[in-house]
N, C-alpha and C positions, 0 to 999 in steps of 0.2 A: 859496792865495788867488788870485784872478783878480781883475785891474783892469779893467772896463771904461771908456772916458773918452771924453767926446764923443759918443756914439751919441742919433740921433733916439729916446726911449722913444715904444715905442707900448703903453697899457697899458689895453686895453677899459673893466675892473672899474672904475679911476679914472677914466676918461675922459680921459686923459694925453697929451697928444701933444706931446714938447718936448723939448731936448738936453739931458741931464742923465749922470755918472756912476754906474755900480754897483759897488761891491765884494760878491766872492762870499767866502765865507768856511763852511768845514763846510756843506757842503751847502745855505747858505741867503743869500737877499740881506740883506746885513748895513746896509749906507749904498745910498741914492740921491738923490744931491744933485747942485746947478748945477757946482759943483766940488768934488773934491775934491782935498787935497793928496797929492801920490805921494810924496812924502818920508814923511810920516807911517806912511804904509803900509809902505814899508819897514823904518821901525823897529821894527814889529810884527810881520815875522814874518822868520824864518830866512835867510840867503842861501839862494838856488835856489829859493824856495819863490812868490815872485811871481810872476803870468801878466799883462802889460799886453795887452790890447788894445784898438789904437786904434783909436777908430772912428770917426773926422769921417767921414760923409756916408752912416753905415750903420745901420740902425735895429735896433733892441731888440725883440723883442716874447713875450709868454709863450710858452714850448714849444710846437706845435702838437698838437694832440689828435684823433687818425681816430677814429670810431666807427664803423667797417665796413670793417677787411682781411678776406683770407682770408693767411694763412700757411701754408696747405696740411699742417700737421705738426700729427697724425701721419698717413702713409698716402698723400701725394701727395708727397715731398718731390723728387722730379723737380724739381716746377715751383715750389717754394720750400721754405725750412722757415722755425723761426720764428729763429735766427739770421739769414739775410739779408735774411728781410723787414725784419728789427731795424736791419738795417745800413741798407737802402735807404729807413725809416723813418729815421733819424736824417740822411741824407744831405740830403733832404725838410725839413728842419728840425722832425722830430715826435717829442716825445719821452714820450707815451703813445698807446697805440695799444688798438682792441678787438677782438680776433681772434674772426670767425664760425665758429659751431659746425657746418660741414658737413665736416666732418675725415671721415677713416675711420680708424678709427670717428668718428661722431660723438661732440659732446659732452651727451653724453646721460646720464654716469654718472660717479661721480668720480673712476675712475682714471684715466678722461683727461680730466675739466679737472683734477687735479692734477699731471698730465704738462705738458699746456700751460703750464702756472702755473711750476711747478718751472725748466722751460728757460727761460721768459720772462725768471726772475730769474738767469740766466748771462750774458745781454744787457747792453746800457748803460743802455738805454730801459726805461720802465713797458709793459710787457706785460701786458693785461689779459684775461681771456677772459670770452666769454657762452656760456651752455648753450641749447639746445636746450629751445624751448616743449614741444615732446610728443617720446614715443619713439623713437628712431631714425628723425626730421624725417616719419613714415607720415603725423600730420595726424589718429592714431585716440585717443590717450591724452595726458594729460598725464606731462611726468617727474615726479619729485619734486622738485619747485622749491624747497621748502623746503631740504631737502639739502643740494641743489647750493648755493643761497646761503650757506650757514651753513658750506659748503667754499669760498669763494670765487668763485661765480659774478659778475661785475660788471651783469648779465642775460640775458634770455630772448628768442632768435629762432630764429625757422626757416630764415632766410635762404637761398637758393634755392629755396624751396620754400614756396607759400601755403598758409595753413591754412584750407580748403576749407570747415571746416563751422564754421557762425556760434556755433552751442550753446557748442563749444568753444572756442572765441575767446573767448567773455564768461567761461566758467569760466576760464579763463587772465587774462583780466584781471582778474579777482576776487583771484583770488589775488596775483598782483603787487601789487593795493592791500594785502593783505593783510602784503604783506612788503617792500614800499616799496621796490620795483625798475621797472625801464624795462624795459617792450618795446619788440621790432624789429620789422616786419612787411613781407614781402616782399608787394606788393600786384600780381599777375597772376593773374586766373581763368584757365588752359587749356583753360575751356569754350568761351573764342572766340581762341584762336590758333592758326592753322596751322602756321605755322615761328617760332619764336623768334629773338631777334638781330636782326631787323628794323622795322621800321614798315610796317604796312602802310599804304601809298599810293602815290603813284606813281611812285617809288624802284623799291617790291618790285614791283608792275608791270611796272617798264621789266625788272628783271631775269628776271621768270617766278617770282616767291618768294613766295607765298603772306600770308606776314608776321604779326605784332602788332600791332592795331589797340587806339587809347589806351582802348577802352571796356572793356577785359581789365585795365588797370588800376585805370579810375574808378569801377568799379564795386566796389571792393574797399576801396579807398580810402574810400566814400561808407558803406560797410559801417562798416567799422572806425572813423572819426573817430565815427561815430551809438553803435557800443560803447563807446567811451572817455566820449564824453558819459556813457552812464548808469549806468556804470561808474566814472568817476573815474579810471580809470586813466591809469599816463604812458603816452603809446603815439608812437613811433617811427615816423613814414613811411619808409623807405625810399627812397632813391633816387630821388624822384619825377621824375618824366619829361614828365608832360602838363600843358599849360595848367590843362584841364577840373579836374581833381587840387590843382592849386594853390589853383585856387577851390571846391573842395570844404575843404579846411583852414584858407583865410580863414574860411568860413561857419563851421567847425566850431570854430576859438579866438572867434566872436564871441560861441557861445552857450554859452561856457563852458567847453569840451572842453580837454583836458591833454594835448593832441596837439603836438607838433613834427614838422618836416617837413628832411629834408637832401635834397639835390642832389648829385650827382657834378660836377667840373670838364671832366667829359668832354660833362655834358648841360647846361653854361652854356656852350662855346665851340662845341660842332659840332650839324649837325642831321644829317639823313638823308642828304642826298648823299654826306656825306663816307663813305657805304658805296661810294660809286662810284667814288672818289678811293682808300680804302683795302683793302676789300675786308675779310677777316676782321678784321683790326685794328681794324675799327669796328663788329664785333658785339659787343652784348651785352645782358643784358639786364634791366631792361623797355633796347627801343633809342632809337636817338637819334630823335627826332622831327620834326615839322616846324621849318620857324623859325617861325610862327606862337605853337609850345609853346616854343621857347626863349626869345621875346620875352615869354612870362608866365611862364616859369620867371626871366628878368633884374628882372622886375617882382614877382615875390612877393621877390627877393635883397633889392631895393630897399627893400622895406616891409614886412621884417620877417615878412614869413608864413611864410617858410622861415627855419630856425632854421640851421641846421648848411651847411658845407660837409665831408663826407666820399669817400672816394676810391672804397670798393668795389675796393680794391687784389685785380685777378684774376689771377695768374701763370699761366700756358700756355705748355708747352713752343713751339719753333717749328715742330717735326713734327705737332704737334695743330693749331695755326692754319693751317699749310700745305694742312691737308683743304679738300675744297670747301666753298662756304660754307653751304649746312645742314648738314653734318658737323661743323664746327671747332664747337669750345668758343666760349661769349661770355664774352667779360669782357677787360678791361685793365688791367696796371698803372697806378697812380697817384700814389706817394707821392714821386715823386720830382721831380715835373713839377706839384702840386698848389697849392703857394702861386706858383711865375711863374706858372700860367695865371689863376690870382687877380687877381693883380699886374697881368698883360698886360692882360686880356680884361674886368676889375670895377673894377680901380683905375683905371690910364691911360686906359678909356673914360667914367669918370665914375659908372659905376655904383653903387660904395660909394667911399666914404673909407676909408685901409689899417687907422686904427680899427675902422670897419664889418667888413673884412675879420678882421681879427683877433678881433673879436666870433662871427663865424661858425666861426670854426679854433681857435679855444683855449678863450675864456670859455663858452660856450654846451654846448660839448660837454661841459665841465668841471661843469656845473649838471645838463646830463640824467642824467649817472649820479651826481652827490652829491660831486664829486671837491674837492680845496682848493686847487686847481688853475687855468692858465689868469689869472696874478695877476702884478700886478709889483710887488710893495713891502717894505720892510723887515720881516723875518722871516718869509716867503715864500719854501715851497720855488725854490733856485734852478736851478727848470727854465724855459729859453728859446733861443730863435734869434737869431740877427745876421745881417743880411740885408744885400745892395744891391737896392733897389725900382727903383735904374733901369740898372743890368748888363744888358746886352743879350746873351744868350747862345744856343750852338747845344745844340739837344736830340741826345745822343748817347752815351756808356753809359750802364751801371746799374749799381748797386749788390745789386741784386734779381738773384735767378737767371735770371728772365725778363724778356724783351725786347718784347713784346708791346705797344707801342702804335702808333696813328699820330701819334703826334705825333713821332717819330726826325724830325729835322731839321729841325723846326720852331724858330725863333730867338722867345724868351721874352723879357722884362722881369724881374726878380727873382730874385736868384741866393744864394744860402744860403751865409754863408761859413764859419759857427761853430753847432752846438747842441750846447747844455749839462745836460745833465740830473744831477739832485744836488748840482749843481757842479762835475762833471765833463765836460772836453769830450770828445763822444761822437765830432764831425763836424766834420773843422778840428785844425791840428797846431798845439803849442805845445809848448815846452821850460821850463826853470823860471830864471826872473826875466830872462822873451822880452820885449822888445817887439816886437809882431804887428801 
């Protein structure tokens, strides 16, 4: 049994923000009230078997929930596998996650998402996996989606890789109505990027780089939200990165369309330059943009037209980031730097309330894929975080096998003391009948 006592709840689903205790019990929030007594509690279970902790000035909030790692396993485990990502997800305070299907093999067929699946449950954390919209991510056929769901797909994407021809998009989406699943959609045409990992403007420019110009993604995007309209389908933006993109998904939920849209925390806090400042550690891609698109990517945060915050968790070795920079890999870890840059960069500037924030990180994700999740109330898996919202901390290991951000050094707002998933703490040491 674990005693929480004192802790700010932040509970999106109820709209809750207030200091209350929780007692955990078999896996599940049993009480959460203004007080409760610790006497009582002890009498009900075992010596050694209580966990107290205290938590004046620390807030509660449900698990955190990515919808878009990569865990690299099987077939890159160099640069992660799905144990450390596990680790460096719970570290993050997240305690389901949904591993993208561009493994090698991909997940294309189900002896490897029941590989995935299989090790995920060796873990602390809810490892989840999505399969691959078409065959070996080609962009020519579809898998068998029915299949794979009925084996435990949690969904369908292509994730690094856009699916090219529209015909097959809308039969892909047909089918997901069909079988009442969420797509993901990586949204760049490479019919107009030169080098990838960049932006093109006056950044790639200054550099001599060719770049990714935002019209490789809004055109994809503009594609896709107009399928889901006439399709129905749930459909997944991706990462979104451009202004132009943001207001393509307000237009497209006004006229009905079953679109959601997530943001990385990498493309709410930096824009382009920070390629000048980082160098490989700030490719990837779609890239970071101007501040112009960050200031409507803060303004879709604001008003709800971006649904999700997700990480796009990319592990790279440091021999692969060290190539030059259109040779290195894009992508950055994130799961571990994801709610302080929240905290830092959306709370303490006013942007969302840690409500807001936690509606984007648990509840929201918790809904796109059908999950019971993302909840704080009596009889309610007891999956969640304990946090300090105003721990001022320096950015410096990982958890994760990779090290690949620019953010190493960088000093955050919100520091993760405790996540508990099943009712177990995953992240954060306790002993039995501790007070912590």
């Amino acid at each position: 049994m674990i005693f929480i006592q004192g802790a700010r709840v932040i509970d999106p689903a109820s709209e809750t923000d207030g200091v209350l205790d929780l007692v955990i019990d078999q896996g599940k929030i049993v009480a959460m009230e203004p007080k409760i007594d610790p006497e009582l509690l002890t009498q009900k279970v075992p010596a050694g078997e209580l966990i107290t902790i205290r938590a004046e000035g620390l807030a509660v909030a449900p698990g955190l929930i990515d919808v878009h790692v990569h865990f690299r396993d099987p077939g890159l485990t160099y640069k992660e596998d799905i144990h450390t990502g596990a680790r460096a997800a719970a570290k993050g305070g997240f305690t389901t996650v949904v591993c993208m299907a561009n493994t090698k093999p991909p997940v294309d067929n189900v002896e490897t998402l029941e590989y995935v699946l299989a090790e995920g449950k060796k873990t602390g954390i809810h490892v989840l996996a999505a399969a691959t919209i078409t065959t070996g991510m080609k962009g020519e056929e579809l898998t068998d989606m029915e299949l794979l769901r009925r084996h435990g797909a949690a969904g369908f994407t292509d994730d690094g890789m856009p699916i090219r021809d529209a015909a097959l998009a809308k039969r892909a989406m047909e089918e997901a109505v069909r079988l009442n699943v969420p797509l993901s959609f990586h949204e760049e045409d490479p019919e107009f990027i030169e080098n990838n990992g960049i932006n093109q403007g006056e950044v790639s420019r200054r550099l001599g780089i060719g770049g990714s110009p935002a019209l490789a993604e809004d055109v994809m995007v503009a594609r896709d939200c107009m399928l889901a309209l006439h399709t129905g389908a749930t459909v997944d933006i991706q990462h979104i990165s451009s202004g132009n993109s943001v207001k393509l998904v307000e237009l497209a939920k006004r006229l009905g369309a079953n679109v959601v849209a997530e943001v990385t925390p990498h493309h709410f806090s930096l824009d382009e330059t920070a390629v000048e400042k980082h160098g490989t550690l700030a490719k990837m891609n779609p890239p970071l943009r101007t501040a112009s698109d960050r200031e409507e990517i803060l303004r879709g945060l604001r008003e709800g037209i971006i649904d999700l915050i997700a990480t796009d968790h990319a592990p790279h070795s440091r021999e692969e980031k060290d190539r030059p920079f259109t040779e290195a890999p894009s992508g950055i870890i994130g799961l571990e730097t994801a709610l302080a840059l929240g905290i830092t960069n959306l709370v303490h500037t006013g942007h969302l309330s840690l409500l807001q924030l936690m509606e984007k990180m648990s509840l929201n994700p918790a809904r796109l894929y059908g999950l019971r999740k993302g909840i704080l109330a009596p009889g309610e898996d007891a999956d969640l975080v304990v946090f300090d919202p105003n721990e001022l901390w320096t950015v410096t290991e990982f958890a994760s096998r990779a090290a690949n951000s620019p953010f190493v050094g960088e000093r955050l707002f919100g520091k993760v003391k405790y996540t508990i998933c099943d009712g177990k703490i995953v992240y954060g040491a306790a002993g039995g009948d501790s007070e912590i």
